[in-house]
Backbone as a printed PyTorch tensor [residue, N CA C, xyz], in Angstrom:
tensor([[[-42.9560,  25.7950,   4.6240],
         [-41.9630,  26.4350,   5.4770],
         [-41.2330,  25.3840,   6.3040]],

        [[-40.6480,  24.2780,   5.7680],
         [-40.1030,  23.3900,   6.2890],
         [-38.5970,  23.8950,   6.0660]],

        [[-38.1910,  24.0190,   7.5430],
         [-36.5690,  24.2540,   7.5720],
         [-35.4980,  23.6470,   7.4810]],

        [[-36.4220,  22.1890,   7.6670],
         [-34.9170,  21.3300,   7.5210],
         [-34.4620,  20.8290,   6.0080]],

        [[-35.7780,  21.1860,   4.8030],
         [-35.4870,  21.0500,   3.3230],
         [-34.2540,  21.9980,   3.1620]],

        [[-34.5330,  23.0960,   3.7260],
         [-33.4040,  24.5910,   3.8260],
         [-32.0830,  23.7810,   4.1110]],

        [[-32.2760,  23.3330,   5.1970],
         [-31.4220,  22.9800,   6.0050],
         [-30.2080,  21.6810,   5.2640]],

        [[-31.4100,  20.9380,   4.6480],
         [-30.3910,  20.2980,   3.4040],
         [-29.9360,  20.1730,   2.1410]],

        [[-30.4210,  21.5780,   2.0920],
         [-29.5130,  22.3460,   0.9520],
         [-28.2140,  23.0360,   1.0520]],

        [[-28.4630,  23.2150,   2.0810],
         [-26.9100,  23.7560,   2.5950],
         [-26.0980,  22.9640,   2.5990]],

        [[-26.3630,  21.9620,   3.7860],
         [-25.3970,  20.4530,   4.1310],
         [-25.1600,  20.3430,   2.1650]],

        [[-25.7580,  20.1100,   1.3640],
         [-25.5600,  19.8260,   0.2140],
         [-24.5800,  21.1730,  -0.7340]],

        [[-23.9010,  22.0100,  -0.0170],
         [-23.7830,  22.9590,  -0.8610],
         [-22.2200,  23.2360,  -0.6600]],

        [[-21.2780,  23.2140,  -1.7000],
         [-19.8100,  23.3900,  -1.6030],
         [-19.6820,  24.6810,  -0.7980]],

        [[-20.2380,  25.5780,  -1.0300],
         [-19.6740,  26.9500,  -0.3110],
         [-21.2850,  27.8360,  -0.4240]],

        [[-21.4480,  28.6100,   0.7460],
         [-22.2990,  29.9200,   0.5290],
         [-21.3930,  31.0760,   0.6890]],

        [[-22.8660,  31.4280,  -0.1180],
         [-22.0690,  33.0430,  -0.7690],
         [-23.5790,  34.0680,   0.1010]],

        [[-22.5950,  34.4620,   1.5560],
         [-23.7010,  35.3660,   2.4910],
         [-23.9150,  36.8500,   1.6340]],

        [[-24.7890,  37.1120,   0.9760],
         [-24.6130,  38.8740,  -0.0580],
         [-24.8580,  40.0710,   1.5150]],

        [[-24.2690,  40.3400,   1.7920],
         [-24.4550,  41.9380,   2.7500],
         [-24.5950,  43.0110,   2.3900]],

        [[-26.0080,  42.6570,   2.4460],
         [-26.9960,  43.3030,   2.3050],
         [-27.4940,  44.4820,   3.5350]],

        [[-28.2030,  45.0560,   3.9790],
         [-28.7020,  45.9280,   4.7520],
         [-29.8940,  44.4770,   5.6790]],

        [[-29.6390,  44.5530,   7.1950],
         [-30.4390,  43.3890,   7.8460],
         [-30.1600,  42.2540,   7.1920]],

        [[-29.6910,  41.6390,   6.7790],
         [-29.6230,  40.4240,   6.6120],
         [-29.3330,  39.5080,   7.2820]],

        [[-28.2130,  39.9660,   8.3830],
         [-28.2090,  39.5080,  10.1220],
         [-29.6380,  39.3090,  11.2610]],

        [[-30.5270,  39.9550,  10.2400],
         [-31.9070,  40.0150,  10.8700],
         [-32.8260,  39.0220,  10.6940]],

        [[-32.8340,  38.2670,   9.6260],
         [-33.2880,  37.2370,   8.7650],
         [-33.2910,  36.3060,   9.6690]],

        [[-34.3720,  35.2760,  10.3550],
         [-33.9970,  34.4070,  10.9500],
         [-33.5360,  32.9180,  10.2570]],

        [[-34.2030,  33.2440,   8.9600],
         [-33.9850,  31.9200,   7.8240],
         [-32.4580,  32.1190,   7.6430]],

        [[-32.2810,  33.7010,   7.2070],
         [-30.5500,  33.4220,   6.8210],
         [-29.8510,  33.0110,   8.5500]],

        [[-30.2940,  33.4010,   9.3670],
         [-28.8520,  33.0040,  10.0400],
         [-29.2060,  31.5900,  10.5430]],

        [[-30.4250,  30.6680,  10.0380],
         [-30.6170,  29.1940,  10.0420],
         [-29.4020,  28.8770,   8.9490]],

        [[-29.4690,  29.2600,   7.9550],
         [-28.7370,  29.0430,   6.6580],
         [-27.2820,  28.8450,   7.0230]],

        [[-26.2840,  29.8080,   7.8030],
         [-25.5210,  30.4380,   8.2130],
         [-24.9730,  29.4840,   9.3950]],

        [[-26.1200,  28.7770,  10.1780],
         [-25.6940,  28.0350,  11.0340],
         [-25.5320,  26.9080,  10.7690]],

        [[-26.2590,  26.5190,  10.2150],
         [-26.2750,  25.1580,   9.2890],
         [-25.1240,  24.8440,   8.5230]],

        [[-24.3710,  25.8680,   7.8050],
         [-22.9610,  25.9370,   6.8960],
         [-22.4350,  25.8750,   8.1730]],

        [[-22.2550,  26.6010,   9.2370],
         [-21.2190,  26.5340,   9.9490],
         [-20.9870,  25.2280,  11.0080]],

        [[-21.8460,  24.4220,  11.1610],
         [-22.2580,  22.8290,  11.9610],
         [-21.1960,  22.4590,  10.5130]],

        [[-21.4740,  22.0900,   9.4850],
         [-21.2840,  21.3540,   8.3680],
         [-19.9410,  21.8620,   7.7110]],

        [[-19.7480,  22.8260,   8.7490],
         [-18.3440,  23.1500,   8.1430],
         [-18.1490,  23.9330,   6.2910]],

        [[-19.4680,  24.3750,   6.2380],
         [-19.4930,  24.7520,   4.9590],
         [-19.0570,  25.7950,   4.9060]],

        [[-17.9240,  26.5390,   3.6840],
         [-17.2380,  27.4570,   3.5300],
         [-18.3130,  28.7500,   3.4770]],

        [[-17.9180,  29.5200,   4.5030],
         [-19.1610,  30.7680,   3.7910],
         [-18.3780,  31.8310,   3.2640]],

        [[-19.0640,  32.4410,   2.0660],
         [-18.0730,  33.6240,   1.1440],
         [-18.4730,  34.6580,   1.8140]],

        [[-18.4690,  35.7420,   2.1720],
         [-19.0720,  37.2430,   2.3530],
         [-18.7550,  37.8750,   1.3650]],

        [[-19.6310,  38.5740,   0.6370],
         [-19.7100,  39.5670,  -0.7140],
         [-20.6790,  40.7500,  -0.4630]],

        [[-19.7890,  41.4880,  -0.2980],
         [-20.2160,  42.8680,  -0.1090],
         [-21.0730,  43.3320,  -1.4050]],

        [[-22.3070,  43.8190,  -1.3770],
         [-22.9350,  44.4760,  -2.6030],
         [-22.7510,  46.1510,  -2.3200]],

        [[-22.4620,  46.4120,  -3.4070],
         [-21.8870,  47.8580,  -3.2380],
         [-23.1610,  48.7670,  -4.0740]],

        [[-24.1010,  49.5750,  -3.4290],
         [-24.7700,  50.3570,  -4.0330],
         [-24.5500,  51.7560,  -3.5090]],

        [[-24.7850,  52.8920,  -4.5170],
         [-24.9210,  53.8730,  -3.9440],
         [-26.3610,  53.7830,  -2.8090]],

        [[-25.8740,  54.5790,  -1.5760],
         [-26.6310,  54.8340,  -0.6460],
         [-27.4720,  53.7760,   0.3200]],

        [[-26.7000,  52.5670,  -0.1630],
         [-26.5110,  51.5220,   0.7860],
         [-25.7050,  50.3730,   0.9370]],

        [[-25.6920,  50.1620,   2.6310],
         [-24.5310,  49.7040,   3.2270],
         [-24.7150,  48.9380,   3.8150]],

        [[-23.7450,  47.6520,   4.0210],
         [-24.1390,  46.8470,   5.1370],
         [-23.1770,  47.1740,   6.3440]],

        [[-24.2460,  46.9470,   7.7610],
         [-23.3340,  47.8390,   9.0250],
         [-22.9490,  45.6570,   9.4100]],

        [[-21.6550,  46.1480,   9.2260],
         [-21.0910,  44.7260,  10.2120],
         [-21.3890,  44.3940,  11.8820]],

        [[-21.7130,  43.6070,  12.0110],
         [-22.3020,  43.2140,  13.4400],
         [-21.3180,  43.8060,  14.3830]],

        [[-22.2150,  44.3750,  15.4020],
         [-21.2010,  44.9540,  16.6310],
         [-21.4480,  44.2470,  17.6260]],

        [[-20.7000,  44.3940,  19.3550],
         [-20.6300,  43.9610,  20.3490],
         [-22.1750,  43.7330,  20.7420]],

        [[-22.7090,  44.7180,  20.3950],
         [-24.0110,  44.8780,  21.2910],
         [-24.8000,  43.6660,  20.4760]],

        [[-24.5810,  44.0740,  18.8060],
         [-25.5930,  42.3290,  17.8680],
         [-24.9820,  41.2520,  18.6690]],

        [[-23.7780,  40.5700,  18.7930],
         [-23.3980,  39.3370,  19.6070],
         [-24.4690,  39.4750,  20.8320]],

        [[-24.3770,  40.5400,  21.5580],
         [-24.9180,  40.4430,  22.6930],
         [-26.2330,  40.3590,  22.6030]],

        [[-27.0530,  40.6700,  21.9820],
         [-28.6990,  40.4360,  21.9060],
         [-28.8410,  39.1940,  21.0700]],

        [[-27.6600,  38.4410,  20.2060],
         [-27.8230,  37.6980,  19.3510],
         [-28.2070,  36.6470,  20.4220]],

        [[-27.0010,  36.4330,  21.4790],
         [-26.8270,  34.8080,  22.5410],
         [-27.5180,  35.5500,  23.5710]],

        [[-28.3920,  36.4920,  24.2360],
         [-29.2280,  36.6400,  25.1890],
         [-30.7230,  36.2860,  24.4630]],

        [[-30.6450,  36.2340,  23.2130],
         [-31.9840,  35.7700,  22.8590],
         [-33.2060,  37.1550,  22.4150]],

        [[-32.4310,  38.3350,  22.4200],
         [-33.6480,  39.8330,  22.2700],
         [-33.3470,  40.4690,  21.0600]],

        [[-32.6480,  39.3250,  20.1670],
         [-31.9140,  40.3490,  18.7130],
         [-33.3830,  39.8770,  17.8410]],

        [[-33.9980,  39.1830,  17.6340],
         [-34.9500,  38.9090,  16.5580],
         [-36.3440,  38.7300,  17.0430]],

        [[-36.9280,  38.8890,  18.3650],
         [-38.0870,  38.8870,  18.8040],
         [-38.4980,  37.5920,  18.9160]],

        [[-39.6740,  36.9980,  19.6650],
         [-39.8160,  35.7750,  19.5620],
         [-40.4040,  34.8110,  18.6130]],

        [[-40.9870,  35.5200,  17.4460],
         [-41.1230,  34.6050,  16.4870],
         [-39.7500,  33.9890,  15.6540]],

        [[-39.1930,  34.9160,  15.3820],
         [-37.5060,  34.9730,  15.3120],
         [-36.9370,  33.9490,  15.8250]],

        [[-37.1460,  34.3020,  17.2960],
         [-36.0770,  32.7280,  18.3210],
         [-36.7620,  31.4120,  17.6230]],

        [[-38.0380,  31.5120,  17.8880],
         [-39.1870,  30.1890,  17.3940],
         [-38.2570,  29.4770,  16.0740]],

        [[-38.1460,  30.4690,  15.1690],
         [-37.1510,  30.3670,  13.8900],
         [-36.4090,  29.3360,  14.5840]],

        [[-35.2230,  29.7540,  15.1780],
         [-34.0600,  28.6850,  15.3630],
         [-34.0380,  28.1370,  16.2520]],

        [[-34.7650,  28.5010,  17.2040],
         [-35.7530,  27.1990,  17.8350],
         [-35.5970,  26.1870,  17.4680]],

        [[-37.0720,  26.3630,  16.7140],
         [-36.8030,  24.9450,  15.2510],
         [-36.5050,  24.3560,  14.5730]],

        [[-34.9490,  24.8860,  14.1880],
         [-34.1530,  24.6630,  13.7940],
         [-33.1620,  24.4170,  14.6420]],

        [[-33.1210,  24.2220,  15.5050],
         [-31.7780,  23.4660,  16.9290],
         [-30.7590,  24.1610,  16.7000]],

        [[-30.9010,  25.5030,  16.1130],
         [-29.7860,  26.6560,  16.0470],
         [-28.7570,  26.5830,  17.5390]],

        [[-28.0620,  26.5270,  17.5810],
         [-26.9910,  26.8140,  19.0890],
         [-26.7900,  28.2580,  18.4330]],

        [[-27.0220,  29.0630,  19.5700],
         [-26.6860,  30.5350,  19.6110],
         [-25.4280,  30.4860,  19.8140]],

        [[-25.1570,  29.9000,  20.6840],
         [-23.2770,  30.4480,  20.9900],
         [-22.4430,  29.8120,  19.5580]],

        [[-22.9420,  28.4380,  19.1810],
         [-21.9820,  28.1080,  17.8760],
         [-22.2830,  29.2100,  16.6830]],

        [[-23.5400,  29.6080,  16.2810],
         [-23.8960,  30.4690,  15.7010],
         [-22.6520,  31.6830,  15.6790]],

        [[-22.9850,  32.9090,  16.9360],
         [-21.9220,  33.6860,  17.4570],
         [-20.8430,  33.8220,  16.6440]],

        [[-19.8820,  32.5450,  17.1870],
         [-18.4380,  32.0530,  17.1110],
         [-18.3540,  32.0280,  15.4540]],

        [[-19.4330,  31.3140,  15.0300],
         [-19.2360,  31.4240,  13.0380],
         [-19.4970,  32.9160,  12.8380]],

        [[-20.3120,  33.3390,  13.3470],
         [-20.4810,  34.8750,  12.4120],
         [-18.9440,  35.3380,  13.0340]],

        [[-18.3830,  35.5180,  13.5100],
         [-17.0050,  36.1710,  14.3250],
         [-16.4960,  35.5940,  13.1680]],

        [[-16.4840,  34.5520,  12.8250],
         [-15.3130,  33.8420,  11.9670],
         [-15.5390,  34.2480,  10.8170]],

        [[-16.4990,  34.6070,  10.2800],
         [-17.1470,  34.9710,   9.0330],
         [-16.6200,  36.2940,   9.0400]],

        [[-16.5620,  37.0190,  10.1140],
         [-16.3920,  38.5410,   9.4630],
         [-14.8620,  38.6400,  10.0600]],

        [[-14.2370,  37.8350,  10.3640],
         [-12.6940,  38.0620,   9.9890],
         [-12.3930,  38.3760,   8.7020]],

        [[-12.9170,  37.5440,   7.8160],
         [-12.3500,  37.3050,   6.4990],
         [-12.7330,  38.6540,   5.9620]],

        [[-12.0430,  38.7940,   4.5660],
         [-12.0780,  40.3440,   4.1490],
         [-13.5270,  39.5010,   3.0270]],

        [[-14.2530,  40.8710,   2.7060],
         [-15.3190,  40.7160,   1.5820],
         [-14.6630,  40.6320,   0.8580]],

        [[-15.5140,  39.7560,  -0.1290],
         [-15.5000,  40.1290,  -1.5310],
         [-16.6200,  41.1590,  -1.5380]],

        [[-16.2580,  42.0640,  -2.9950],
         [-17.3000,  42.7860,  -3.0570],
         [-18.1660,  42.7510,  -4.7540]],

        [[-19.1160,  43.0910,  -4.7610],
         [-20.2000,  42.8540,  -6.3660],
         [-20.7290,  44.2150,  -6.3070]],

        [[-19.9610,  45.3080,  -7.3220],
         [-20.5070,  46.5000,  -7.7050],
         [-22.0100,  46.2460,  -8.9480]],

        [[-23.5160,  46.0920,  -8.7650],
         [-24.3390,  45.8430,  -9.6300],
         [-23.9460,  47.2150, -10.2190]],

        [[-24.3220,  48.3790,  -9.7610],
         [-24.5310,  49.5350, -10.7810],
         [-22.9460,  49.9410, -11.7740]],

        [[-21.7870,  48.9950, -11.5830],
         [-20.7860,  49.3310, -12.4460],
         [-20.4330,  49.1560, -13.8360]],

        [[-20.0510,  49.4310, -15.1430],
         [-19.9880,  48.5000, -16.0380],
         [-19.6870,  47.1320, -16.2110]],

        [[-20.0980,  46.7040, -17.1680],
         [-20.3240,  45.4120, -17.1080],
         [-18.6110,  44.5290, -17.1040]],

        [[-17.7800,  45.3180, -17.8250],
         [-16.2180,  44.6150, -17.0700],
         [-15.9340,  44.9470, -15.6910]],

        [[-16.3900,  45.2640, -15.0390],
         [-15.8660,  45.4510, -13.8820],
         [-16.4770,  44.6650, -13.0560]],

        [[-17.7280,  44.4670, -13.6400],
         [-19.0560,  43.6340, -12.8140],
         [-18.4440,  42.1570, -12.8570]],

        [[-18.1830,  41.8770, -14.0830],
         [-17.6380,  40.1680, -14.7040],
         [-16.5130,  40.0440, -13.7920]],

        [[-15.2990,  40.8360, -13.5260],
         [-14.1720,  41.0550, -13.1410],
         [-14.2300,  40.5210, -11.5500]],

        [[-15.2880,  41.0400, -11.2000],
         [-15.8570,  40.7430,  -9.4730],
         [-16.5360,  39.3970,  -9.1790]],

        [[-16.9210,  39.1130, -10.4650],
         [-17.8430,  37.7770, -10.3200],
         [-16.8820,  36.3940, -10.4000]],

        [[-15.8290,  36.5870, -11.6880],
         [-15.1320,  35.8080, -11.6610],
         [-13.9100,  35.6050, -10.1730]],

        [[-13.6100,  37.0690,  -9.4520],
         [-12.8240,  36.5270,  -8.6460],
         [-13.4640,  36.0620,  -6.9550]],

        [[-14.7830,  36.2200,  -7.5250],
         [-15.9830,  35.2850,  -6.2090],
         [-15.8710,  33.7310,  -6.8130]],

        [[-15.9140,  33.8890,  -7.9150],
         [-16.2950,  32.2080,  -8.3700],
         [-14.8360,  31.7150,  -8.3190]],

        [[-13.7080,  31.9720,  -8.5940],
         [-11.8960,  31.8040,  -8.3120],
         [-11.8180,  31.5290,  -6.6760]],

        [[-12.6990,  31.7770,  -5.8470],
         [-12.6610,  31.6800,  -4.2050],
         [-13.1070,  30.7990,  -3.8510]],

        [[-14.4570,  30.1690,  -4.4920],
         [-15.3460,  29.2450,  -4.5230],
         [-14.3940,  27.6900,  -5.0540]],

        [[-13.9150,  27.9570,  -6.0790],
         [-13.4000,  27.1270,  -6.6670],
         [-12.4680,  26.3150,  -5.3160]],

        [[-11.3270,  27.3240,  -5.0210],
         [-10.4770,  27.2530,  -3.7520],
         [-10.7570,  26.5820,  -2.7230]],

        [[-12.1550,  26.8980,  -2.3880],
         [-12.5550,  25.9900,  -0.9600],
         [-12.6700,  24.6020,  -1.5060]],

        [[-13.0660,  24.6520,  -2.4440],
         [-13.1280,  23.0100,  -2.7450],
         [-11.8620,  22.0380,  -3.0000]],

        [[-10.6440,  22.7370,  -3.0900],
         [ -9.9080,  22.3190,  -2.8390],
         [ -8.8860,  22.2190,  -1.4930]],

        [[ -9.0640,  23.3030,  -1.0590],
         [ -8.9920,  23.2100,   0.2000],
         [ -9.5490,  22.0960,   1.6340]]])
């Protein structure tokens, strides 16, 4: 459980692709992941997974607010980015920036052209940042 191997995989990584998922804002590894791209300036994708009968709820006023008071993940949680020299407020400011951008979205339960159709125009985005 060494975080900073995590930690330099990211620094090593052209772009992440965050999947929004249900809690995944809850994860203290992902939002190490998340912070780490965002220090390093690494492009993050958001890709909505689209299932029937679940959703991801986009962070509200009140998540910022328990996020930088320190009561959103409990204290093994903080310990998490703790240890990882997470800055809560830079943290914050990237997820804000992150959910400006519109999703992409990845229908799994759709046929399979429609599925390819979604994948290729995630990987067409990916491509982009690197030139960018």
């Amino acid at each position: 459980r060494d975080l900073s191997v995590l930690q330099d995989h990211v620094r090593s990584s052209y772009n992440i692709v965050l999947l929004l998922t249900p809690n995944v804002l809850m994860r203290p590894w992902i939002l190490v992941e998340l912070a780490t791209a965002i220090e390093a300036n690494i492009p993050i994708i958001p890709l909505e997974i689209l299932r029937p009968g679940i959703s991801f709820q986009f962070p509200t006023e009140e998540y910022y607010r328990q996020l930088l008071t320190g009561t959103l993940l409990g204290e093994d949680g903080q310990a998490v980015l703790r240890d990882a020299d997470v800055s809560l407020t830079l943290l914050e400011k990237g997820l804000r920036g992150i959910f400006k951008k519109i999703a992409f979205r990845y229908s799994p339960h759709r046929p399979a052209h429609i599925r390819r159709a979604e994948i290729d125009t995630l990987v067409r985005s990916c491509r982009q940042s690197l030139l960018s």
